[in-house]
C-alpha positions as CSV (number, residue, x, y, z in Angstrom):
1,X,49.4,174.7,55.5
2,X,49.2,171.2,56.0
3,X,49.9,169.9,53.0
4,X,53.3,171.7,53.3
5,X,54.1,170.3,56.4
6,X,53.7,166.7,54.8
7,X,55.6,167.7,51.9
8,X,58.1,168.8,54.2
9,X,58.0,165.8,56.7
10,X,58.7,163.6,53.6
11,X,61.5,165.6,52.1
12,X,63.3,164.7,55.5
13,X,62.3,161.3,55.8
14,X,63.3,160.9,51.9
15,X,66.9,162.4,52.5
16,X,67.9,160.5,55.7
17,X,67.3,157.9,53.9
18,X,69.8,158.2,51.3
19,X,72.1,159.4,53.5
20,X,71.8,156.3,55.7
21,X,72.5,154.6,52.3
22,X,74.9,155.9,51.2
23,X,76.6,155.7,54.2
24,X,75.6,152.1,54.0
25,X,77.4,151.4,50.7
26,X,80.4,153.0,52.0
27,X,81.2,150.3,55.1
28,X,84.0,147.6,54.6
29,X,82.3,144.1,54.8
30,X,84.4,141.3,56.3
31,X,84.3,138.7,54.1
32,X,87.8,136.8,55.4
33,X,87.0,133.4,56.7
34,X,89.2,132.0,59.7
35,X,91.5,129.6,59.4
36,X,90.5,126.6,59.2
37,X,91.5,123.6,62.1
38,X,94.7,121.4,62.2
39,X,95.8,118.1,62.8
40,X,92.0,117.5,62.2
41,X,92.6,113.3,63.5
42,X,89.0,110.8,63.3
43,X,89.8,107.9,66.1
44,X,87.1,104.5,65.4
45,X,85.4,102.8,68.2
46,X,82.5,100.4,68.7
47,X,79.6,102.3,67.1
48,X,81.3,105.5,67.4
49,X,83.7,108.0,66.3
50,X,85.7,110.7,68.2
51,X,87.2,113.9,66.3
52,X,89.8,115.6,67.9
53,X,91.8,119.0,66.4
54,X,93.5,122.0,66.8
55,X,91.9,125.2,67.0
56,X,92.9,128.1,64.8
57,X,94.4,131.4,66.8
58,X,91.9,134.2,64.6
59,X,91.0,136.6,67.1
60,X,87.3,136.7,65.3
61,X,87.0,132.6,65.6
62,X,83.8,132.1,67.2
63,X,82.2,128.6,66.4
64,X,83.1,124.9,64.8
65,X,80.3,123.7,63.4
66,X,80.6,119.1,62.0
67,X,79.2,117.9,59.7
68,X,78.7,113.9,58.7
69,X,77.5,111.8,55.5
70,X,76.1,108.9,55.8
71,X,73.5,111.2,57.8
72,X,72.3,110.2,61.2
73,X,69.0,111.7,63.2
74,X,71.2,114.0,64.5
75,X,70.5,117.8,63.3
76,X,73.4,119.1,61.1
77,X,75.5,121.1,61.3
78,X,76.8,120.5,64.8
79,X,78.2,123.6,66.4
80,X,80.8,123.6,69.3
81,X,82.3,125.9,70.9
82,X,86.2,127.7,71.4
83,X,87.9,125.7,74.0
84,X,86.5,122.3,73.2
85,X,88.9,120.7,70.5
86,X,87.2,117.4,70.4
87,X,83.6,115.3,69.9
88,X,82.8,112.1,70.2
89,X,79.7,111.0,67.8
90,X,77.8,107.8,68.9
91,X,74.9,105.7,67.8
92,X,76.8,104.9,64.7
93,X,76.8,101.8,62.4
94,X,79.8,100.0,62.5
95,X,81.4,98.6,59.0
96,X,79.8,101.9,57.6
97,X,82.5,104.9,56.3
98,X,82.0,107.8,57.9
99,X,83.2,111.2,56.6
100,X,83.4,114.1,58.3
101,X,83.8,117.9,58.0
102,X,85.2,120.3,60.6
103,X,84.4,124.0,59.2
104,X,85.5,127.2,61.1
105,X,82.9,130.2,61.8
106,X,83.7,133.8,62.5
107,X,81.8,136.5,64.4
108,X,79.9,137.4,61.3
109,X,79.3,134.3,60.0
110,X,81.9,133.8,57.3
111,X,83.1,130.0,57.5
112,X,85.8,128.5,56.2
113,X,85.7,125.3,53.2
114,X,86.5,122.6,56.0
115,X,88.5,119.9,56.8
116,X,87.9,116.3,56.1
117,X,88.4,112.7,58.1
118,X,86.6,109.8,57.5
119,X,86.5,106.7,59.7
120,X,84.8,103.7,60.3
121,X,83.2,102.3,63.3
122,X,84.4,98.9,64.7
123,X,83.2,96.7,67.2
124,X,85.3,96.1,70.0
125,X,87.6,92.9,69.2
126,X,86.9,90.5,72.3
127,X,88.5,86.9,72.1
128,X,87.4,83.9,74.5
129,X,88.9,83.7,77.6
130,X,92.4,81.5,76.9
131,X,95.4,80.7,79.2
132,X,99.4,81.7,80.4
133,X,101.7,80.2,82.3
134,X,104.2,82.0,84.1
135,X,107.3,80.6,84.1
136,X,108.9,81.7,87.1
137,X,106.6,79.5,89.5
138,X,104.1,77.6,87.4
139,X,101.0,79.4,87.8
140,X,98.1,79.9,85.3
141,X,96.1,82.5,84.5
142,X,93.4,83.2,82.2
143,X,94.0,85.9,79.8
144,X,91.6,87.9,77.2
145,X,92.0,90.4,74.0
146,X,90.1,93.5,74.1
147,X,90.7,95.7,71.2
148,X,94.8,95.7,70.6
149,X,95.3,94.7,74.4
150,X,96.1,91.2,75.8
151,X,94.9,91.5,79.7
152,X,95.3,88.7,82.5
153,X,91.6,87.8,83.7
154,X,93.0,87.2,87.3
155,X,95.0,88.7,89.9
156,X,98.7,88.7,89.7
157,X,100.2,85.6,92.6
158,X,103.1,86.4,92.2
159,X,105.9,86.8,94.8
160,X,109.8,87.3,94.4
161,X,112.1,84.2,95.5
162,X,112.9,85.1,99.2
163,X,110.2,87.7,99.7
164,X,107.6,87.0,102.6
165,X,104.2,88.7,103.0
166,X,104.4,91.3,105.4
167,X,101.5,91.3,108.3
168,X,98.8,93.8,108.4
169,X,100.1,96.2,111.2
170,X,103.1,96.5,109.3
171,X,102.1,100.6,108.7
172,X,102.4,102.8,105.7
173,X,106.7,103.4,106.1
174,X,105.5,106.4,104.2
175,X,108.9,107.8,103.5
176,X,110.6,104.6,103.2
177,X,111.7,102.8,99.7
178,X,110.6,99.3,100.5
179,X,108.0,96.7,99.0
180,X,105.5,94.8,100.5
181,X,103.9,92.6,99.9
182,X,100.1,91.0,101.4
183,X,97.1,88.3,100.9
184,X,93.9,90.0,102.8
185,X,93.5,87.9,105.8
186,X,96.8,86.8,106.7
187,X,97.3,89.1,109.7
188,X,100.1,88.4,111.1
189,X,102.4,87.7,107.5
190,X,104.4,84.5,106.6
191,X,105.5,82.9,103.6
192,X,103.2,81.0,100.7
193,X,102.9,77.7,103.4
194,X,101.1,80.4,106.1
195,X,98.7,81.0,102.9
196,X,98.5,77.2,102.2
197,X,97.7,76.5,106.1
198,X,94.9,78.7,106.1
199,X,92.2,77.8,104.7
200,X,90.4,81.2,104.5
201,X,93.6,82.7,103.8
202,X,94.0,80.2,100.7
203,X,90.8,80.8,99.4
204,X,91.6,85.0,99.3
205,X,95.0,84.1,97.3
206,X,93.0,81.6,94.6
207,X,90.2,84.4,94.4
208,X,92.0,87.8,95.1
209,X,95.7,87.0,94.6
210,X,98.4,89.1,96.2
211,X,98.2,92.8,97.0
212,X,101.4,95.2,96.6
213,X,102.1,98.5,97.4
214,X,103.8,100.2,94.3
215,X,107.4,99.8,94.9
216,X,106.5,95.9,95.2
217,X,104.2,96.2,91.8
218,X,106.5,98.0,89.8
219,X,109.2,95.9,91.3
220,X,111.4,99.3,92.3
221,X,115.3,98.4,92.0
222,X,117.7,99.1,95.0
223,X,119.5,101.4,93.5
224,X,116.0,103.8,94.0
225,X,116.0,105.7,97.4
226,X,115.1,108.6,97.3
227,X,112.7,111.7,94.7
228,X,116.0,112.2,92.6
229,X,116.8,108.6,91.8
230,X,112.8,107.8,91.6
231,X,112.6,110.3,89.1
232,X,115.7,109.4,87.1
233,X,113.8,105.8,87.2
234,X,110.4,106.8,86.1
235,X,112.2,109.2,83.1
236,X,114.2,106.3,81.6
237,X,111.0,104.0,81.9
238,X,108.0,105.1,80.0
239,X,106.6,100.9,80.2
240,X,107.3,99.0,83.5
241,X,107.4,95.3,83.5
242,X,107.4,95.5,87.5
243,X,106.4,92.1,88.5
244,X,104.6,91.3,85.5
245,X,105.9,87.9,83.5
246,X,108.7,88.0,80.8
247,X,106.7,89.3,77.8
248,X,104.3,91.2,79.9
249,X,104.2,94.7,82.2
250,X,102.2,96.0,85.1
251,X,99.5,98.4,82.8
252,X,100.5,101.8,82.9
253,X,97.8,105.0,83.0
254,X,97.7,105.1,79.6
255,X,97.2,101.1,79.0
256,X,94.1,101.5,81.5
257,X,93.0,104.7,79.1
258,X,92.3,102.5,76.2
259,X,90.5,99.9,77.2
260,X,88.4,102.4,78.9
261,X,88.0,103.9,75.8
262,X,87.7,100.8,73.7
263,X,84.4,100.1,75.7
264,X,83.1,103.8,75.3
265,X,84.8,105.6,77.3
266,X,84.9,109.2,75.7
267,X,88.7,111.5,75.0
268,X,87.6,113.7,77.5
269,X,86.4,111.4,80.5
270,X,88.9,109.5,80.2
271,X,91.4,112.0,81.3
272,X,89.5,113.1,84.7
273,X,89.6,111.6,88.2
274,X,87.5,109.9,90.3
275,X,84.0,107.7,88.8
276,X,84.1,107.9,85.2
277,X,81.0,106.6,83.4
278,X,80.3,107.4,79.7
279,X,79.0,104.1,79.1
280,X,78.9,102.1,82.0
281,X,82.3,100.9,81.2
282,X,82.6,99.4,85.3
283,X,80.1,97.1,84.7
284,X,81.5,95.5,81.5
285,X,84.6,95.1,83.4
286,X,83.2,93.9,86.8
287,X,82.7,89.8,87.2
288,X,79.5,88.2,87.4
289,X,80.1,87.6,90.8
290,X,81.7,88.4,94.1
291,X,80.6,91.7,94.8
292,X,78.5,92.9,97.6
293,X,75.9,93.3,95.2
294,X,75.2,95.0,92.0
295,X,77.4,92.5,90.4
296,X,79.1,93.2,87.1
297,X,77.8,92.4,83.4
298,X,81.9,90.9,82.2
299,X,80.9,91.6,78.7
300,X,84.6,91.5,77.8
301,X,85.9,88.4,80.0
302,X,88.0,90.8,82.5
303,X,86.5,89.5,84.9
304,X,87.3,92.8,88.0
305,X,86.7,91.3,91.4
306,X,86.1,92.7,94.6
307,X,89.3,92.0,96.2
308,X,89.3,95.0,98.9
309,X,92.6,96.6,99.6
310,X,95.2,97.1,102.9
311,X,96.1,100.3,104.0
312,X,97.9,101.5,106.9
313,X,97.3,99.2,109.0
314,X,94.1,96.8,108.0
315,X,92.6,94.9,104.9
316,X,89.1,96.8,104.3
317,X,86.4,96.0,101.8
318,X,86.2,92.5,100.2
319,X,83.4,92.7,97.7
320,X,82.6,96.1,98.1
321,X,86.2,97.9,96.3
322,X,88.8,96.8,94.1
323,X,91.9,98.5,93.5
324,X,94.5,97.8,90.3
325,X,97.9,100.1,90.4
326,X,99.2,101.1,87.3
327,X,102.8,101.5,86.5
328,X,102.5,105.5,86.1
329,X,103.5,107.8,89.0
330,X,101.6,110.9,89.6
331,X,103.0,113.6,91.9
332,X,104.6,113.7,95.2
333,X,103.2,115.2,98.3
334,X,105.2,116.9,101.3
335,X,104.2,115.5,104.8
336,X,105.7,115.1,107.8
337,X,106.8,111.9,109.9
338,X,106.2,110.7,113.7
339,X,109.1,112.8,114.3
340,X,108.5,116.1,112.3
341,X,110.8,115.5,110.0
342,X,109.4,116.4,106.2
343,X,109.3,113.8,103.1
344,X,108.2,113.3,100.1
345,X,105.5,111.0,100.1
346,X,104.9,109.3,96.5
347,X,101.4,109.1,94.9
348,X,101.1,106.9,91.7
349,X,98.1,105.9,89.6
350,X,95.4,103.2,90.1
351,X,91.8,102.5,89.1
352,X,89.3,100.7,91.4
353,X,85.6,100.0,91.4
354,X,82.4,100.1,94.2
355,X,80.1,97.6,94.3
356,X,77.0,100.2,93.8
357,X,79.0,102.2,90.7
358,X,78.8,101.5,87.4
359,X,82.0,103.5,86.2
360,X,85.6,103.5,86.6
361,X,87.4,105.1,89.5
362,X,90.7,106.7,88.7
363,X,92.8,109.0,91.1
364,X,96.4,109.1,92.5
365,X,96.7,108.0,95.9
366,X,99.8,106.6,98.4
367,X,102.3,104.5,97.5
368,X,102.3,102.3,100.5
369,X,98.7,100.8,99.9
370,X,98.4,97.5,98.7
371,X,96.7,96.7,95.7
372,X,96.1,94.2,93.0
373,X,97.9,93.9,89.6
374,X,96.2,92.9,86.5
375,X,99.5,92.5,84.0
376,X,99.1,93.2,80.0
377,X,100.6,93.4,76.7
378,X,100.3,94.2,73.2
379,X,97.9,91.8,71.0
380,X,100.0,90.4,68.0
């Protein structure tokens, strides 16, 4: 009786077994690999490369996965995930030819052949400090190549023929299209012999230069009062010279973007707001002195200072901020005036740097504060 009972157990287990099988042999296997990326585009840097592409639409695309030759002690393949179209690799040897492969993976593992790039890693072109003159008043100014940028090591002086320096109380006129123009420490305003006759005053202008709010820096025409005409201005204008010298423009956003990048700042910090810090590209940039403390490394001649900043109605922070406006606008915001009536108050783009950070602040803020200029322009 029990031998029957095994015999029987068995014939069971024997026939769901081919029948699971069988069922088996029957199923459709996916075999279809996704698409594979686009506008797959390798960028250099100084012992780096970034990737960045386009991800494909399959509905089953579930992983990139890199892959580099020369090899590294990084473990390959490198996978990534949807939503992420870009990598920056580091610790690379520059002068050596990278190549790269950027492969697709479905849910059930199929992956595509892959897409090529190669690059090569570069260090960051930096020149000795050399000199400009500007030829509408005279004035020098030490200058400096980073990558393909020509940047002024020192603060823009510059003030327009007839234009005075407007006093520190002179409030934000948030609503209003006008420039102004200031030298931290000269309260009440005056012209360039008020600056000459202090000598405190004097020694700010030499060090710091002049501060602007944007309509000064970007050197606004007349013709510009009011959102529609601003925006017209800003469509037709994608570089600004503002109050930079003939050959030269007040940097814009994206000018500020590559040298951050050039000294390691990644694709995807570049683009946020507030302190940025990939590779302590503040400190590279901030002078050797001047600051409160923590004083800068200049490793690329720039030579950022801490020349503070006026707004509303004071100068604040000598050696502990700096502020540089670009020549990008941002946004507008809607507030209201003294006497409730609404405007449009203007925010453009700036970057600054603190005395205890070692990154690069970026944000849009008020138009009406006054800040520093650094002027560029494109290396021959």
């Amino acid at each position: 009786m029990k031998n029957t009972k095994k015999i029987t157990l068995l014939l069971m287990i024997s026939i769901f077994t081919l029948h699971g099988c069988k069922e088996d042999d029957n199923e459709l296997v996916d075999i279809t690999a996704p698409d594979e990326v686009t506008n797959l585009v390798a960028t250099s840097g100084d012992s780096k490369v970034t990737l960045e592409w386009e991800e494909p639409d399959n509905v089953d695309f579930a992983q990139i996965q890199v892959t580099f030759t020369p090899e590294t002690d990084l473990v390959q393949p490198i996978p990534l995930s949807p939503g992420f179209p870009s990598k920056e690799f580091s610790g690379l040897e520059n002068g050596v030819e990278y190549t790269f492969t950027v492969k697709t993976v479905d849910w059930v593992a199929n992956k595509s052949e892959g897409v090529t790039a190669k690059a090569t890693p570069a260090e960051a072109i930096v020149l000795p400090p050399e000199e400009m003159t500007d030829a509408r008043d005279g004035r020098k100014y030490k200058i400096v190549t980073i990558g393909n940028q020509v940047w002024m090591a020192e603060n823009l002086k510059y003030v327009p023929t007839g234009a005075t320096f407007s006093p520190s109380s002179s409030g934000s006129n948030g609503g209003a299209y006008t420039k102004h123009y200031y030298v931290y420490g000269l309260d009440n305003g005056g012209t360039i012999d008020d600056v000459n006759n202090n000598p405190a005053v004097k020694a700010n202008f030499d060090t710091h230069g002049v501060m602007y709010n944007w309509y000064a820096a970007i050197d606004l025409p007349n013709t510009v009062t009011d959102p529609a005409s601003l925006d017209a201005y800003v469509a037709e204008n994608s570089e600004i010279q503002g109050l930079a010298p003939e050959g030269w423009r007040v940097p814009s956003d994206e000018d500020f973007k590559i040298v951050e990048a050039t000294l390691g700042m990644s694709a995807e910090t570049v683009d946020k707001t507030e302190y940025r810090n990939d590779n302590s590209e503040g400190m590279k940039l901030k002078s050797e002195s001047g600051w409160l403390e923590n004083t800068g490394t200049d490793e690329v001649g720039f030579n950022w200072i801490g020349s503070g900043r006026w707004k509303t109605d004071k100068f604040q922070f000598l050696t502990e901020y700096s502020y540089f406006w670009t020549s990008s606008f941002s946004h507008y915001e809607t507030k209201t005036d003294q006497d409730d009536n609404e405007y449009q108050q203007v925010r453009a783009w700036l970057r600054y740097a603190k005395y205890n950070q070692n990154g690069v602040g970026r944000a849009a803020w008020e138009h009406f504060n006054g800040y520093t200029i650094r002027c560029v322009k494109d290396a021959e």
